[in-house]
N, CA, C and O atoms as CSV, one atom per row, in Angstrom:
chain,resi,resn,atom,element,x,y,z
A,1,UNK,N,N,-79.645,50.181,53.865
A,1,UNK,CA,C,-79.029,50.722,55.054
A,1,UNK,C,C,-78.396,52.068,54.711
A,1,UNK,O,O,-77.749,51.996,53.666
A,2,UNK,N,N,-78.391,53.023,55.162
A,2,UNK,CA,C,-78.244,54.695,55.468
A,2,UNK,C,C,-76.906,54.556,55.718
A,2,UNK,O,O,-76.521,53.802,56.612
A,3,UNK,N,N,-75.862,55.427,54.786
A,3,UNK,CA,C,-74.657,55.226,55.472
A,3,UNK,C,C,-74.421,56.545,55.925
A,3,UNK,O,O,-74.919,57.488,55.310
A,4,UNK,N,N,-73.530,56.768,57.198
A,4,UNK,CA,C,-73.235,57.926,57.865
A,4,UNK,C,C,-71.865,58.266,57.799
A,4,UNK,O,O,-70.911,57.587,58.178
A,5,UNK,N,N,-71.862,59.616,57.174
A,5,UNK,CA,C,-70.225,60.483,56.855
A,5,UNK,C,C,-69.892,60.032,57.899
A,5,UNK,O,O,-70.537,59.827,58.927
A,6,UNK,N,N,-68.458,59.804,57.547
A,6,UNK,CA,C,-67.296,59.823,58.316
A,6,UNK,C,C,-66.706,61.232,58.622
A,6,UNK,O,O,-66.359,62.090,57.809
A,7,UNK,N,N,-66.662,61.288,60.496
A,7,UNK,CA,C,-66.282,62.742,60.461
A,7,UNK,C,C,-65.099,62.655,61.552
A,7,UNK,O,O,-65.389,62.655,62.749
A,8,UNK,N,N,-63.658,62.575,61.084
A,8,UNK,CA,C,-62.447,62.715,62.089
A,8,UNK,C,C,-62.486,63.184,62.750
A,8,UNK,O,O,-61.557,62.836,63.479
A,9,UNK,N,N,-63.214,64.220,63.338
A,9,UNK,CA,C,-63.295,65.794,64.300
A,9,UNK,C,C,-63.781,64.404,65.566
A,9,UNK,O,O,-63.022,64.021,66.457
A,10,UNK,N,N,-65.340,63.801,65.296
A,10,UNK,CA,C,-65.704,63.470,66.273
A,10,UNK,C,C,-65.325,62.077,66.604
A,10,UNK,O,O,-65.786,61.559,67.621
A,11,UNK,N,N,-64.622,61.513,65.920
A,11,UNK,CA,C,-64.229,60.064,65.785
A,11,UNK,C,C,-63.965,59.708,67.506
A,11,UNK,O,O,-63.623,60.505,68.380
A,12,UNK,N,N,-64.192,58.552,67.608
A,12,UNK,CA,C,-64.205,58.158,69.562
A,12,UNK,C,C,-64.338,59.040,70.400
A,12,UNK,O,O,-63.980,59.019,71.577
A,13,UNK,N,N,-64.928,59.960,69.749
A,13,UNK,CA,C,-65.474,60.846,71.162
A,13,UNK,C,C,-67.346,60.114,71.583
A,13,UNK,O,O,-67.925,59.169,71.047
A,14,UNK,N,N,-67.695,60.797,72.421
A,14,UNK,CA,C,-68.925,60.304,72.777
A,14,UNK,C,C,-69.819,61.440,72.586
A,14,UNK,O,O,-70.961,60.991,72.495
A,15,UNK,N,N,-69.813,62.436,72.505
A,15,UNK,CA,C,-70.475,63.606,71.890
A,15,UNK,C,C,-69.937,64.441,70.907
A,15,UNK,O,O,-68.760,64.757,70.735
A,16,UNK,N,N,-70.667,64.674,70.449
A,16,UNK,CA,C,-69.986,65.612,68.642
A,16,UNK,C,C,-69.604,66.718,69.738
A,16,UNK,O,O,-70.089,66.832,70.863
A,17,UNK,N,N,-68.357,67.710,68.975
A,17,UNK,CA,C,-67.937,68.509,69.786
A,17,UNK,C,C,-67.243,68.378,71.442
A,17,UNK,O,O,-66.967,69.311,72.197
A,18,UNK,N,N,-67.097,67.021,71.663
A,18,UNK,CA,C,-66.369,67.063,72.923
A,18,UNK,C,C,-64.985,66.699,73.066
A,18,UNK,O,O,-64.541,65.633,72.638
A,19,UNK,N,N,-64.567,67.223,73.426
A,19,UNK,CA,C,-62.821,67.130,73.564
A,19,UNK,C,C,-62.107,66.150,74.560
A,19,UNK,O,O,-62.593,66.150,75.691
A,20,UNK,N,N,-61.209,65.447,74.378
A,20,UNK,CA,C,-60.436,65.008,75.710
A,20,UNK,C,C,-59.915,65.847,76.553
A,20,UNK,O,O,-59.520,66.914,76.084
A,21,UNK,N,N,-59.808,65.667,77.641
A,21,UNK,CA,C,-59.265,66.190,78.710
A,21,UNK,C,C,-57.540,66.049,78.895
A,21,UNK,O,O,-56.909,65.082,79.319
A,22,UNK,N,N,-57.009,67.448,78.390
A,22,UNK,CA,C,-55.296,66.836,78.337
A,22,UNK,C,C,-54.126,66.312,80.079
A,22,UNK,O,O,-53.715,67.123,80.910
A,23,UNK,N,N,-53.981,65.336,80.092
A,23,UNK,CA,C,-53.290,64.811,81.069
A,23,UNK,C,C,-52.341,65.810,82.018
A,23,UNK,O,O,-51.439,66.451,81.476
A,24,UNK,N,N,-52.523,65.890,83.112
A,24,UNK,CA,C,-51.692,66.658,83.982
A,24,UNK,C,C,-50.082,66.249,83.498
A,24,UNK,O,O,-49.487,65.225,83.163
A,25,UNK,N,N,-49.713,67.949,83.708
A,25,UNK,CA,C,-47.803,67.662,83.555
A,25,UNK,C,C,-47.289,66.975,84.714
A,25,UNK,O,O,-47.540,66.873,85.915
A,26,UNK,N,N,-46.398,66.510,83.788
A,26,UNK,CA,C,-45.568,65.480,84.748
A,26,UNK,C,C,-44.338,65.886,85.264
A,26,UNK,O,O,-44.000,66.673,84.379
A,27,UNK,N,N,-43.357,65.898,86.150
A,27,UNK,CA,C,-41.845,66.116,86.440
A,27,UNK,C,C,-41.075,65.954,85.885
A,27,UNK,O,O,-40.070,66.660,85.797
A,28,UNK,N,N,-41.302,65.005,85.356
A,28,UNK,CA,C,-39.920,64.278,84.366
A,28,UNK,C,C,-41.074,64.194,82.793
A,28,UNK,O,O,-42.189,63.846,83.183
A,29,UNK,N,N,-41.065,64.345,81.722
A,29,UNK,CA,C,-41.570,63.970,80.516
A,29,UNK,C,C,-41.063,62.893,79.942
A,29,UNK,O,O,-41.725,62.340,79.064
A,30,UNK,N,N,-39.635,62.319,80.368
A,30,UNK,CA,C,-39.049,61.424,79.728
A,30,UNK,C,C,-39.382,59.951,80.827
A,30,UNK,O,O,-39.106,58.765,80.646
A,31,UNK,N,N,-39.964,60.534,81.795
A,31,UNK,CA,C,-40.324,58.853,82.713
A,31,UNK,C,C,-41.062,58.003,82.123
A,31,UNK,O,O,-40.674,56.835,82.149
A,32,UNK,N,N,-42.534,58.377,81.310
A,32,UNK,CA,C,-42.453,56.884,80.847
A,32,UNK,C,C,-41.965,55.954,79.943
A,32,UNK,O,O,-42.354,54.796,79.785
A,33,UNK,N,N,-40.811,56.733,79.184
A,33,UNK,CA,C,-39.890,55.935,78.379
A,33,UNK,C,C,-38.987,55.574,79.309
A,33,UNK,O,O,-38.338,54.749,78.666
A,34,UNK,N,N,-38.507,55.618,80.353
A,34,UNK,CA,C,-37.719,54.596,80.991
A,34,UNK,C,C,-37.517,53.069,80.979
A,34,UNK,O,O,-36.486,52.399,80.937
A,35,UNK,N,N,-38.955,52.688,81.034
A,35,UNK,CA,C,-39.072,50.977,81.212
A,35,UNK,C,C,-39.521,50.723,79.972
A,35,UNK,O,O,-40.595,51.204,79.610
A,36,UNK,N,N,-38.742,49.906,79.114
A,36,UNK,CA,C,-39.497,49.475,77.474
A,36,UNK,C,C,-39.229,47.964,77.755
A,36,UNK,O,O,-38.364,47.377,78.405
A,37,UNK,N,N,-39.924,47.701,77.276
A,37,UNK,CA,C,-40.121,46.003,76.895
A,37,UNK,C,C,-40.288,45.908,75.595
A,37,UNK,O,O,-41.001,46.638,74.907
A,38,UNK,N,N,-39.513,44.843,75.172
A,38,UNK,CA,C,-39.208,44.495,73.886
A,38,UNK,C,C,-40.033,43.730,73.569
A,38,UNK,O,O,-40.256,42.900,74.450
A,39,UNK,N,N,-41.052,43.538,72.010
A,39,UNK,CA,C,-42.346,42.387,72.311
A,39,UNK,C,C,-41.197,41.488,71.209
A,39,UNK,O,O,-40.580,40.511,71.632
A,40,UNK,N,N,-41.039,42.011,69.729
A,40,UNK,CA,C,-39.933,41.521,68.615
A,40,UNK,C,C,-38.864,41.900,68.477
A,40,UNK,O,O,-38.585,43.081,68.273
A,41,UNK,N,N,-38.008,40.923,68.565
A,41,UNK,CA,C,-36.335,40.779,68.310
A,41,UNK,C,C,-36.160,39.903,67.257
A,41,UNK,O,O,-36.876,38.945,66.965
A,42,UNK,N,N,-35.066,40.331,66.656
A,42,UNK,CA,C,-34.561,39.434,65.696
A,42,UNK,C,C,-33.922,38.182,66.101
A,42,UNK,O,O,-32.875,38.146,66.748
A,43,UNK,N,N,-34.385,37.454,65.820
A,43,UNK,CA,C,-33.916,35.713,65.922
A,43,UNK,C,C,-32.450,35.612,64.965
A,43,UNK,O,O,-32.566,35.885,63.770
A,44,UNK,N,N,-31.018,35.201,65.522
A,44,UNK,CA,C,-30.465,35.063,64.475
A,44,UNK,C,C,-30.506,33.516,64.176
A,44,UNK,O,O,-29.968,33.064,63.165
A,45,UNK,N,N,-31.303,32.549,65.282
A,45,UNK,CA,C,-31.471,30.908,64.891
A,45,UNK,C,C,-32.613,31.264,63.360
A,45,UNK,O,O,-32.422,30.970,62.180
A,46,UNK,N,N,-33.564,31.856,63.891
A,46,UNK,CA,C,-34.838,31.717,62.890
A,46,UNK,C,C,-34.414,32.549,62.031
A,46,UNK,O,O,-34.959,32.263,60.965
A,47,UNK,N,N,-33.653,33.536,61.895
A,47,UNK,CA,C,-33.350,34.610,60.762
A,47,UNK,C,C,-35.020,35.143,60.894
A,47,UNK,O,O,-35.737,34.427,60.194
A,48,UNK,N,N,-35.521,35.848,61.370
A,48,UNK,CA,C,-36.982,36.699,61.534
A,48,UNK,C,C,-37.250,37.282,62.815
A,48,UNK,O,O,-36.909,36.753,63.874
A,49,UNK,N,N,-37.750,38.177,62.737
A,49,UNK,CA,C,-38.361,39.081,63.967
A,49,UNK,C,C,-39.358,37.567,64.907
A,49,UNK,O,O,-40.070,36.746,64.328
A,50,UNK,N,N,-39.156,37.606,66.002
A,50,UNK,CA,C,-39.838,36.634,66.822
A,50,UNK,C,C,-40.715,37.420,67.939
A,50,UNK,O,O,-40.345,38.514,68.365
A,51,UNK,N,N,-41.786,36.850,68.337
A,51,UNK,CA,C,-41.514,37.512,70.066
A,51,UNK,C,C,-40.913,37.018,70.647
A,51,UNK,O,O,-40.622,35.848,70.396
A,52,UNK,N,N,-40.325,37.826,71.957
A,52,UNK,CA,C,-39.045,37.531,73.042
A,52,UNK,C,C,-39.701,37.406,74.395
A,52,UNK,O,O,-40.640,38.158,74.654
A,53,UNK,N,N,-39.430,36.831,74.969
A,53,UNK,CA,C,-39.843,36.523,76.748
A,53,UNK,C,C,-38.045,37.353,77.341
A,53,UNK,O,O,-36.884,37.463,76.946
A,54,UNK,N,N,-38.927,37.737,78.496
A,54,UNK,CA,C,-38.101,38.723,79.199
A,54,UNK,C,C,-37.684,37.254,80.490
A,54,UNK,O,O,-38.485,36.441,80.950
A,55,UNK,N,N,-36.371,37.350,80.738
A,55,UNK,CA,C,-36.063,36.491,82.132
A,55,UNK,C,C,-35.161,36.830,82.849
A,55,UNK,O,O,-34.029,37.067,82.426
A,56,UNK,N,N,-35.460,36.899,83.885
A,56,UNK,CA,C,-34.655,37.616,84.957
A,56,UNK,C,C,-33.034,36.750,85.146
A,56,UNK,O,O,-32.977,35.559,85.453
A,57,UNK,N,N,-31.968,37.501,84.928
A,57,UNK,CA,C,-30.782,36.998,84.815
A,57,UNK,C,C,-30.282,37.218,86.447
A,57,UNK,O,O,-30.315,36.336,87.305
A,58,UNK,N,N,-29.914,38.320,86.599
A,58,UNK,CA,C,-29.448,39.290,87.908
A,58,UNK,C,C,-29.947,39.833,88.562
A,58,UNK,O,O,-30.714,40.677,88.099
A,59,UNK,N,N,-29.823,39.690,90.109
A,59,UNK,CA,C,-30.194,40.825,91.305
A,59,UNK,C,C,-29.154,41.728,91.558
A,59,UNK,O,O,-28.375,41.625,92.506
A,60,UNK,N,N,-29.135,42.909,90.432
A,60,UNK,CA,C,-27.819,43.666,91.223
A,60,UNK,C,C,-28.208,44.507,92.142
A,60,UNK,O,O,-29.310,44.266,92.637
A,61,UNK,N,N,-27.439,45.744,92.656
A,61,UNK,CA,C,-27.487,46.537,93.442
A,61,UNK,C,C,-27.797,47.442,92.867
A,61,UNK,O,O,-28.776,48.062,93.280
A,62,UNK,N,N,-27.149,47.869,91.759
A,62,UNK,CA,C,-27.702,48.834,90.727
A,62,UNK,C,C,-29.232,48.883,90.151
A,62,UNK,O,O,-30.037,49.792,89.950
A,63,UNK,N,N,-29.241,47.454,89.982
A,63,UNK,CA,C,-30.809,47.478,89.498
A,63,UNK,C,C,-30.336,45.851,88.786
A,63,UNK,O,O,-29.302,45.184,88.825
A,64,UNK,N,N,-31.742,45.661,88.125
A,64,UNK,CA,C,-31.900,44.149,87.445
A,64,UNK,C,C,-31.571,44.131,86.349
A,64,UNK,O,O,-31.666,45.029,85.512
A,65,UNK,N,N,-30.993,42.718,86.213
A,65,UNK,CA,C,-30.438,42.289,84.500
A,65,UNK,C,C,-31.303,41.510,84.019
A,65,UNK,O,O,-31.582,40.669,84.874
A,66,UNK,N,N,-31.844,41.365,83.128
A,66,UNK,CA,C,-33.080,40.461,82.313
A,66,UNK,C,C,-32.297,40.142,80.844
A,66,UNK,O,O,-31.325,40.780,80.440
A,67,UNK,N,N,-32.879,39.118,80.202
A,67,UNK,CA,C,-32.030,39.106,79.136
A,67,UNK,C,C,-33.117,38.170,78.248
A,67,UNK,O,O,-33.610,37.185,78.797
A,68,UNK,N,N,-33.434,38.470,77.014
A,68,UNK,CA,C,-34.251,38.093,76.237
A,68,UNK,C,C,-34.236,36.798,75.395
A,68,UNK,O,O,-33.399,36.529,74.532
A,69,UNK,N,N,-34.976,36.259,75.661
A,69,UNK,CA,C,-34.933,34.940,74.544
A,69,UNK,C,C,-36.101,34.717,73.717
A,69,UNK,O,O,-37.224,35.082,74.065
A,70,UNK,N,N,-35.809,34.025,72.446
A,70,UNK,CA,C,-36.463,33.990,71.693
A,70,UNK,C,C,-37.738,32.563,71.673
A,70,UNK,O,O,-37.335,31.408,71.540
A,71,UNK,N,N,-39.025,32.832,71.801
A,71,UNK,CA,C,-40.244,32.164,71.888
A,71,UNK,C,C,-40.381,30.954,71.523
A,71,UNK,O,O,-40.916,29.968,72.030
A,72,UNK,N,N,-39.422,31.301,69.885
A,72,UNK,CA,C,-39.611,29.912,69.386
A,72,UNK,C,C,-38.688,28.505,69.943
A,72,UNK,O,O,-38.978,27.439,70.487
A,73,UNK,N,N,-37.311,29.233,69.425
A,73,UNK,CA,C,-36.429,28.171,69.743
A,73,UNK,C,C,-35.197,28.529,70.946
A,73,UNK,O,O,-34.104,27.981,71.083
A,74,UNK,N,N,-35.835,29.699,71.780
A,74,UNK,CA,C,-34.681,29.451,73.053
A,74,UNK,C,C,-33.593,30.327,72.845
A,74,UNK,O,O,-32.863,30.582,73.803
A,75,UNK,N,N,-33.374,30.826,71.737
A,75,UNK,CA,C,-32.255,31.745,71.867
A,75,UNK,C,C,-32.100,32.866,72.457
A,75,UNK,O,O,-33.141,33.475,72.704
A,76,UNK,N,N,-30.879,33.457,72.841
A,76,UNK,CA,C,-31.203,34.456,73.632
A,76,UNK,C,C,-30.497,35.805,72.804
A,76,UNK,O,O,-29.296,35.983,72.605
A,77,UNK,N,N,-31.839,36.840,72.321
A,77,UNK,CA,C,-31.902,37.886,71.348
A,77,UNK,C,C,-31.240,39.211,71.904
A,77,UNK,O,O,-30.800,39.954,71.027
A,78,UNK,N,N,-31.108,39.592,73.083
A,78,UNK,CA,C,-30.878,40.237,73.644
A,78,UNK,C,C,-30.870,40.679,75.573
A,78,UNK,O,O,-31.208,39.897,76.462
A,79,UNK,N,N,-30.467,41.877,75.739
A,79,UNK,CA,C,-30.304,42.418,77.333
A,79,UNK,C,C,-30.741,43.717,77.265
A,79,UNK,O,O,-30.745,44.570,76.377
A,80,UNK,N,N,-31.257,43.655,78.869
A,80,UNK,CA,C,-31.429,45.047,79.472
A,80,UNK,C,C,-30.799,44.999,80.806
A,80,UNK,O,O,-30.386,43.927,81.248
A,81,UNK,N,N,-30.685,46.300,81.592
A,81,UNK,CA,C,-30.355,46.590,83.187
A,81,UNK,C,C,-31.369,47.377,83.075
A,81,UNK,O,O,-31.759,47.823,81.996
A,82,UNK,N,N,-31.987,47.664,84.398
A,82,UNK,CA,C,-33.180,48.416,84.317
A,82,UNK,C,C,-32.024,48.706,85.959
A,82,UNK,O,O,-31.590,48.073,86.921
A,83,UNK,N,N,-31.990,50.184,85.322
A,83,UNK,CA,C,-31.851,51.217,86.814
A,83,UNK,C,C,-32.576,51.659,87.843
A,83,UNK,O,O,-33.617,52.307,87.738
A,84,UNK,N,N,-31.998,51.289,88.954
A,84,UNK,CA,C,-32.967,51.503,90.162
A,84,UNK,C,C,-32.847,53.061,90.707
A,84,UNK,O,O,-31.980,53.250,91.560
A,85,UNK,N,N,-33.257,53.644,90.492
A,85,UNK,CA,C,-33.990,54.867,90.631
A,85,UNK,C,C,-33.461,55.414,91.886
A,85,UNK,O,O,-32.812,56.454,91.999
A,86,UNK,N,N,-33.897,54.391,93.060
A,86,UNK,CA,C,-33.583,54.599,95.011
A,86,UNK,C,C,-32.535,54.211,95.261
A,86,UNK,O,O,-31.869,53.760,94.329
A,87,UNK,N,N,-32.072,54.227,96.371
A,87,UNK,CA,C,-30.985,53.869,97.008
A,87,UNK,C,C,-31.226,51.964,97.473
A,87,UNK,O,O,-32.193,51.441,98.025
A,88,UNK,N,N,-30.650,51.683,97.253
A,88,UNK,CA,C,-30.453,49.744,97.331
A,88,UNK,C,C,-30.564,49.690,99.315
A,88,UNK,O,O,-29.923,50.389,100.100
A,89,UNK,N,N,-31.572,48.641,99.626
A,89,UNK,CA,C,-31.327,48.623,100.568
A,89,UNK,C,C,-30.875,46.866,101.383
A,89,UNK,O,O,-31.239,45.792,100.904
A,90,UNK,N,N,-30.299,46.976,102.254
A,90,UNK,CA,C,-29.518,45.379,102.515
A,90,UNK,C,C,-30.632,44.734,104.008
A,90,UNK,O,O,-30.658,45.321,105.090
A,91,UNK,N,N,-31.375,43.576,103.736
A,91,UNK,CA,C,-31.915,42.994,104.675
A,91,UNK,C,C,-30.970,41.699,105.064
A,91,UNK,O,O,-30.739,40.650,104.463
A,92,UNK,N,N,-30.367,42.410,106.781
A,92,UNK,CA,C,-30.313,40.998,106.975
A,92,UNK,C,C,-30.986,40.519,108.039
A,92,UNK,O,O,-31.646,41.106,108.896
A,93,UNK,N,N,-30.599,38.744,107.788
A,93,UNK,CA,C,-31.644,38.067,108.952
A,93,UNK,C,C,-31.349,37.918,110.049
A,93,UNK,O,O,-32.150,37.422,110.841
């Protein structure tokens, strides 16, 4: 079997010499770091990095509270508030 150089230039492109197309600017550069999700937290039951499940704690007005627990045994590794961006609006019935 024929082995073929390895060439970084064209690596996942689909034609030698073709370039990606760079993404339109955005308004904000820092928006899509806004929303992070945590996949590993430190367990202090397990003493080790675990994955964490995200669960919704709070409906605030401000925005939502979620708070992290750990996969294995239930503990809870950590929190977020995720800021609501709009103005809060009140439905009543």
């Amino acid at each position: 079997m024929a082995r073929i150089p390895f060439d970084p230039r064209t690596f996942g492109s689909k034609r030698p010499g073709m370039h990606p197309q760079p993404a339109p600017p955005q308004a904000d550069p820092n928006a899509q770091f806004r929303s992070l999700n945590a996949t590993l937290l430190f367990c202090p039951n397990c003493r080790e990095a675990t994955p964490a499940r995200e669960r919704l704690l709070l409906v605030l007005p401000s925005g939502n509270k979620y708070e992290y627990v750990c996969s294995y045994c239930g503990t809870s590794t950590g929190e977020k508030i995720d800021q609501d961006l709009q103005n809060p609006t009140l439905f009543i019935p």
